[in-house]
C-alpha positions in Angstrom: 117.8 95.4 99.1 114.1 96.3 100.3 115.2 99.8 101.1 116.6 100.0 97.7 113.7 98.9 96.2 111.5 101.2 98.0 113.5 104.3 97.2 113.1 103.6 93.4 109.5 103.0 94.0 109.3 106.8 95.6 111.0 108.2 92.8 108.8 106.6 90.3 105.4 108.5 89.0 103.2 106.4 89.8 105.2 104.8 92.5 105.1 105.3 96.2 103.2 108.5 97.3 102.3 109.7 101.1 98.3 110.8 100.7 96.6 112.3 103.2 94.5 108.8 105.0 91.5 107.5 103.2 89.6 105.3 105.0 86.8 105.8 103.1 88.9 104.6 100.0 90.5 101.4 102.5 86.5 100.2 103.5 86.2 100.3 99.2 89.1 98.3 99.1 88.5 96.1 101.5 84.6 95.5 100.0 86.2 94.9 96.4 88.8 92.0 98.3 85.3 90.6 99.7 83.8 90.6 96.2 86.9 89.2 94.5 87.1 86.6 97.3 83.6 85.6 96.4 84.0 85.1 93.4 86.9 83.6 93.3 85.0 80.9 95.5 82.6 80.3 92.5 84.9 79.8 89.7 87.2 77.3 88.4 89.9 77.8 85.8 91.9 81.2 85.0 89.5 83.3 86.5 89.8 81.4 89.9 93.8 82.8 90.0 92.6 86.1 88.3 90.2 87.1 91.2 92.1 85.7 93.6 95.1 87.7 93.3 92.5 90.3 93.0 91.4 90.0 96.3 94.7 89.3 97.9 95.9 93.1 96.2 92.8 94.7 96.9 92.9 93.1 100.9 96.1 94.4 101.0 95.8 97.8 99.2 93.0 98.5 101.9 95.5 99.0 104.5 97.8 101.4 102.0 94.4 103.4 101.6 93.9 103.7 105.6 97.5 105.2 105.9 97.4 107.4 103.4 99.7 105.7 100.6 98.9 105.7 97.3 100.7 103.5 94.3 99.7 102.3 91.1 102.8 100.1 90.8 102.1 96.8 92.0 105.7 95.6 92.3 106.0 98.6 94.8 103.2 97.7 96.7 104.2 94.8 97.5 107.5 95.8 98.6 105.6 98.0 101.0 104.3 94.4 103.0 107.1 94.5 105.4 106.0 97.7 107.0 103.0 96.2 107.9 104.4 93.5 109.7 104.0 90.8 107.2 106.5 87.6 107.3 108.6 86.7 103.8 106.4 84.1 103.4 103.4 86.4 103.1 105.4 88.4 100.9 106.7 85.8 98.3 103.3 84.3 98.5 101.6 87.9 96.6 104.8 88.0 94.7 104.3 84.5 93.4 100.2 85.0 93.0 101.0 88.1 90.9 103.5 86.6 88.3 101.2 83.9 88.2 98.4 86.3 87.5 100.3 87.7 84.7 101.2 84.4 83.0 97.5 83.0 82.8 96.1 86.5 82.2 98.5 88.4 80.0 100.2 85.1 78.2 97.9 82.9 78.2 99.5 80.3 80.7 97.4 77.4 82.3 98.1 78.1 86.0 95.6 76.9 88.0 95.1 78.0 91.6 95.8 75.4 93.5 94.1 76.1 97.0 91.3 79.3 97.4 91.8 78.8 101.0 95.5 80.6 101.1 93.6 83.3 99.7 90.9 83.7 102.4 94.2 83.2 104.6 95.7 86.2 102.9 92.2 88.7 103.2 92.1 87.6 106.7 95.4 88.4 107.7 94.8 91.9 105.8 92.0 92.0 107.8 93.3 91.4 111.0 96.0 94.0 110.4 93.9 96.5 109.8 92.0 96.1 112.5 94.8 96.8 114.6 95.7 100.2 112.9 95.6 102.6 115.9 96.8 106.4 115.0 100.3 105.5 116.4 101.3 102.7 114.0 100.0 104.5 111.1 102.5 107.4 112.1 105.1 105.3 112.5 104.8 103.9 109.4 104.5 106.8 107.4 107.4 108.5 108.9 109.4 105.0 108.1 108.3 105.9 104.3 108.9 109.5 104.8 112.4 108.1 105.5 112.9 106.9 101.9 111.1 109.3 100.1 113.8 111.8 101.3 116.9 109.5 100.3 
C-alpha cells in the first residue's frame, strides 16, 4: 500500500524528487519549525492548529531537505515518514494534524488543538532524527526511493 503510494507520488510533478542534499535548506526548515512552534505556543484558536501543523511539516521537511528530497505534495511527504524510522502512530498523528489543518483553515471548521505539547513531541522527535543522519543512512534511504522512482 505504502509502496504504491510512493510510486504515484514519484510520478507526480511536483511529487517525490531525489535533489542533490541541502542542508543549508534542512537548518531553514528546521528554524521555520522553531518559529511555527513558538508561535503556536502564543496563540489560541485556529491559528494554534494552523502553526502547529506548520511546525510539525516544516520539522519534518527538514530531514527531506538534509537528504536531498524535494516534494511539494504534502500527502507524499508524509508517506515518505516510514523511511525515516517513524512508528504509525507518528504517521497518522501528521496525517490527522494536516486534515485537521485543512478543515479550520480552508473550510472554516472549529478544530481546536487540543494539546501544543504533541507538537513539541513531534519537532523533537524530527529533531532527534536528524541528528542521527550520518552519510550512511542517508544513502540508504535514498537508494530505497531510488527503488520506487524506477518502478
Amino acid at each position: 500500500m505504502v509502496e504504491d503510494k510512493l510510486k504515484w507520488c514519484c510520478k507526480q510533478t511536483k511529487g517525490i524528487r531525489l535533489v542533490e542534499l541541502k542542508p543549508h535548506l534542512s537548518e531553514s526548515y528546521l528554524n521555520e519549525a522553531n518559529e511555527s512552534l513558538e508561535v503556536c505556543c502564543k496563540l489560541d484558536g485556529k491559528w494554534k492548529l494552523i502553526s502547529g501543523y506548520y511546525a510539525c511539516y516544516n520539522a519534518f521537511y527538514s530531514l527531506l531537505m538534509k537528504v536531498g528530497i524535494k516534494c511539494e505534495i504534502h500527502d507524499c511527504s508524509i508517506e515518505l515518514m516510514e523511511l525515516f524510522g517513524f512508528q504509525e502512530d507518528d504517521i497518522m498523528f501528521l496525517r490527522k494534524l494536516k486534515a485537521d489543518r485543512i478543515q479550520t483553515q480552508y473550510y472554516l471548521k472549529n478544530i481546536l488543538l487540543k494539546d501544543e505539547n504533541l507538537i513539541k513531541k513531534f519537532v523533537c522527535k524530527c529533531k532527534e532524527i536528524l541528528e542521527g543522519l550520518d552519510s550512511g543512512k542517508i544513502e540508504n534511504i535514498r537508494r530505497k526511493l531510488k527503488e520506487y522512482e524506477n518502478d
